[in-house]
C-alpha positions as CSV (number, residue, x, y, z in Angstrom):
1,X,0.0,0.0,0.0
2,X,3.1,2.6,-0.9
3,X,-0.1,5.0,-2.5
4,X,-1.3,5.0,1.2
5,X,1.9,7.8,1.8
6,X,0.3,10.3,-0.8
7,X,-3.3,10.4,0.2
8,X,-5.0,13.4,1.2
9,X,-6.1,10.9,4.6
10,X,-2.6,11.6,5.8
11,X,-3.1,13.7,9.1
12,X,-6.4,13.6,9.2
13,X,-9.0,12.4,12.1
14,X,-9.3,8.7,11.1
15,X,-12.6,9.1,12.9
16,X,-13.9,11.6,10.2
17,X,-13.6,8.4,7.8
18,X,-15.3,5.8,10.1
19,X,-18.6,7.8,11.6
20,X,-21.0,5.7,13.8
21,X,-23.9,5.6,12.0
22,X,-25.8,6.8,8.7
23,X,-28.1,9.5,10.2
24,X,-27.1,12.9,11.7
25,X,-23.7,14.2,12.3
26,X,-21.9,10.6,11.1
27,X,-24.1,12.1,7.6
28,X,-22.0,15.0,7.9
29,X,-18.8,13.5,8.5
30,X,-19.0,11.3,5.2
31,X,-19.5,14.2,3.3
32,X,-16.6,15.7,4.8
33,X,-14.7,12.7,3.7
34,X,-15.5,12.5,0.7
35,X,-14.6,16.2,0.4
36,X,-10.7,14.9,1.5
37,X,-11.2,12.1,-1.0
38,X,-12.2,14.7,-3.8
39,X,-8.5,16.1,-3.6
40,X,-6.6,13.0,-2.8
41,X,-4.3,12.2,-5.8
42,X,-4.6,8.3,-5.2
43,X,-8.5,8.1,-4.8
44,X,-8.3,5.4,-7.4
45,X,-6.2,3.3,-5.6
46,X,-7.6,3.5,-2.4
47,X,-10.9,2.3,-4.0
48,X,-9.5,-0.1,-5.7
49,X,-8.2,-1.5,-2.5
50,X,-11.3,-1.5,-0.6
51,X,-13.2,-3.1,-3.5
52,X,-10.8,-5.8,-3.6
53,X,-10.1,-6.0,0.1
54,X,-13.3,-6.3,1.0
55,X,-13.8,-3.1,3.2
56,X,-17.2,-2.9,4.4
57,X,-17.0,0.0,6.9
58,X,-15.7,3.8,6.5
59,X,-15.3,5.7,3.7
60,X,-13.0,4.7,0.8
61,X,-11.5,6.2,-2.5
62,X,-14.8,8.4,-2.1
63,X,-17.3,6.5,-1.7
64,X,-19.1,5.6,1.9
65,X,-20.4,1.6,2.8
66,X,-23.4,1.9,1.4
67,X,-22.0,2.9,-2.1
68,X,-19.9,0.7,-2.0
69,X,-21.7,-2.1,-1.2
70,X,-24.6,-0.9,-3.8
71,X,-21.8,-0.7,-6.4
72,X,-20.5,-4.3,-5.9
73,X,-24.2,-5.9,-6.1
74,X,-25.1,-4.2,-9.1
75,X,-21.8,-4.8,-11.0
76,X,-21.2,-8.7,-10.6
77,X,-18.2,-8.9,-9.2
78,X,-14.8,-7.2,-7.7
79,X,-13.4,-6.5,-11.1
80,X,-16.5,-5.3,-12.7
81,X,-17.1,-2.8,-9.7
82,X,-13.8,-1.5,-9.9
83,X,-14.3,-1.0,-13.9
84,X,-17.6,1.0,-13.3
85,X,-15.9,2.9,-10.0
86,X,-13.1,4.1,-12.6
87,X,-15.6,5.2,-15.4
88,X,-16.9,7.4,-12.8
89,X,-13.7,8.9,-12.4
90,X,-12.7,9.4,-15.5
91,X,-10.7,6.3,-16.3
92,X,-10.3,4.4,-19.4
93,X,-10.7,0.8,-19.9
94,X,-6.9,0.7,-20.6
95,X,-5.5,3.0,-17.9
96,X,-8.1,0.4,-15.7
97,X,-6.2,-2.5,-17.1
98,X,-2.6,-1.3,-16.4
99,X,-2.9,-0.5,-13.0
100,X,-3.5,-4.2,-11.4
């Protein structure tokens, strides 16, 4: 995880990235999160990680459990999710391909 050095995350409250529960403040700490994740340089990485590691709390390469989880049931499969995550972002099928 060497792309774990250059994220935005670094020095930040891990606590803003793990809020206890989906209503309330923990809504406003996601979307304070993903605000971090918005300028993080290796937002693609970090999803790709917690797609393929299986993350199933806290937010992640932008996106929050729920979206995550959403993301994996409608697309199949790890690989198919982390296609459809990098189309999102702007990714092409090739630069997807290269980065395994």
């Amino acid at each position: 995880m060497e792309w774990l050095r250059q994220a935005a995350c670094v020095g930040e409250d891990p606590e803003l990235f793990f809020p206890v529960g989906t209503t309330g403040p923990a809504l406003d700490d996601i979307e304070a999160a993903k605000r971090v994740c918005a300028r993080c340089p290796v937002l693609r990485e970090c999803l790709h990680w917690a797609l393929g590691s299986g993350q199933t709390s806290g937010v992640w390469g932008g996106m929050c459990e729920a979206e995550r989880t959403a993301l994996l049931r409608t697309a199949g499969s790890v690989e198919a999710a982390r296609h459809e995550a990098w189309a999102r972002h702007g990714v092409t099928r090739h630069e997807a391909m290269t980065r395994h």
